[in-house]
C-alpha positions in Angstrom: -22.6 15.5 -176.3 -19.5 14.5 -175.4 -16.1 16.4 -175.0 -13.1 16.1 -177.5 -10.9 14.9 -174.5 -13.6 12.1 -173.2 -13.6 11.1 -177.0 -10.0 10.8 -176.9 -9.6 9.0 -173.5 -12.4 6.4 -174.8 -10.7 5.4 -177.4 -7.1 5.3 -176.2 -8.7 3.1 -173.6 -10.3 1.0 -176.5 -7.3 0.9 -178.3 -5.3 0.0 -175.5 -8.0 -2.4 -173.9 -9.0 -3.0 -170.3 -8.3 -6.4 -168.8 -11.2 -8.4 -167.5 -9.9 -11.3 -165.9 -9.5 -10.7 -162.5 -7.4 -8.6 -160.4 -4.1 -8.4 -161.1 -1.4 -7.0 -158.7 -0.1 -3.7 -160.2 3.5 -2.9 -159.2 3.6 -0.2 -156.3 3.7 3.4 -157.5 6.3 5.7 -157.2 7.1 9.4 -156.5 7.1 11.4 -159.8 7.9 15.1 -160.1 8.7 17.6 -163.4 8.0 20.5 -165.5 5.3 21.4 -168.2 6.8 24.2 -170.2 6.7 25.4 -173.7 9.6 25.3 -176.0 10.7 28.5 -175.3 11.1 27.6 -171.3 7.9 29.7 -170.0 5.6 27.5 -167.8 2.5 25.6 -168.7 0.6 26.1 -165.7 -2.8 25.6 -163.6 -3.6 22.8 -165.7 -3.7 19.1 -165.4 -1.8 16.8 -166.5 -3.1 13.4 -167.3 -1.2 10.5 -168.1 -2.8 7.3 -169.7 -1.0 3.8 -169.5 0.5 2.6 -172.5 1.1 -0.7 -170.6 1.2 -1.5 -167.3 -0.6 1.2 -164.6 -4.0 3.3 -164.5 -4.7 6.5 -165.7 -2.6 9.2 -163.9 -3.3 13.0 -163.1 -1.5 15.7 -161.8 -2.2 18.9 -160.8 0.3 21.6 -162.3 1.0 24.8 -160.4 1.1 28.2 -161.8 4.8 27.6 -162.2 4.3 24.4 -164.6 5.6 21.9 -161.6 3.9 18.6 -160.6 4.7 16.2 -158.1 2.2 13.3 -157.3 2.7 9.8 -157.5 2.3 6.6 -160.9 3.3 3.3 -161.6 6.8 3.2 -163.4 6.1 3.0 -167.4 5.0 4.3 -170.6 2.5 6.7 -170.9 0.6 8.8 -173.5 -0.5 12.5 -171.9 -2.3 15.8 -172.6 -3.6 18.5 -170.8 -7.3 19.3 -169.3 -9.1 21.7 -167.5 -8.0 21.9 -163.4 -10.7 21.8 -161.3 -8.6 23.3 -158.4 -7.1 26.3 -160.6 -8.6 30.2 -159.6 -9.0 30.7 -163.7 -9.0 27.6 -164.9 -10.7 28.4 -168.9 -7.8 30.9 -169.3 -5.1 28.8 -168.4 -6.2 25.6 -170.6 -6.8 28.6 -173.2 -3.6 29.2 -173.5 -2.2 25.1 -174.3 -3.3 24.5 -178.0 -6.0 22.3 -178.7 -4.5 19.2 -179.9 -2.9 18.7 -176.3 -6.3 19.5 -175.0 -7.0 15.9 -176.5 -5.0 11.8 -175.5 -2.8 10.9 -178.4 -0.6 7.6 -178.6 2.1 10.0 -180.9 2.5 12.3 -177.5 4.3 9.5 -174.9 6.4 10.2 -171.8 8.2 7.4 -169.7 7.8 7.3 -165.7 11.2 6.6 -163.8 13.8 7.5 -161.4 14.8 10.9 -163.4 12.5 13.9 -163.3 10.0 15.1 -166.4 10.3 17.5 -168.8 6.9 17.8 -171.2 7.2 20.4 -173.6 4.2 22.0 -175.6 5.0 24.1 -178.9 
């Protein structure tokens, strides 16, 4: 059986679609750095973040420390996210335990926009 968060990705990248004509030159990628924090400012951290391409670009992860900072490198853009399980993280179960489970899963309502200015992504 299948994860919830596979699920998700499958059909974001159904609904999205894949091209198939081709390669096409992507534009270069760029250095992208922020936060993941819940609302009341405490860190979201040793997680990863994944970003899926609402348009241009190819799915994006980054690995978020234990003080909810990333830093890694995407295609400038739109973007839908959520959160999964780090494979690099020392207790990696606890930590996604603690983000709630409908940012364990790819929504097109949850969107985020790579450029010049640092993120902020903020869980409940």
């Amino acid at each position: 059986m299948r994860s919830p968060a596979f699920l998700c990705f499958l059909a974001l990248t159904m609904l999205i679609g894949c091209s198939g004509g081709g390669a096409a030159k992507l534009p270069q990628a760029g250095p992208v750095s922020g936060t993941l924090a819940r609302a009341d400012g405490s860190p979201v951290g040793d997680v990863l973040l994944m970003l899926q391409p609402t348009s241009t670009g190819h799915m994006t992860s980054f690995e978020v420390d234990a003080e909810g900072k990333f830093t890694g490198e995407a295609i400038s853009g739109p973007y839908a996210w959520f959160v999964a399980k780090s494979a690099k993280a020392a207790d990696a179960d606890k930590a996604l335990a603690k983000v709630p489970e409908a940012f364990q899963q790819g929504s097109l309502d949850r969107r985020v926009t790579v450029g010049s200015s640092p993120l902020a992504i903020t869980l409940p």
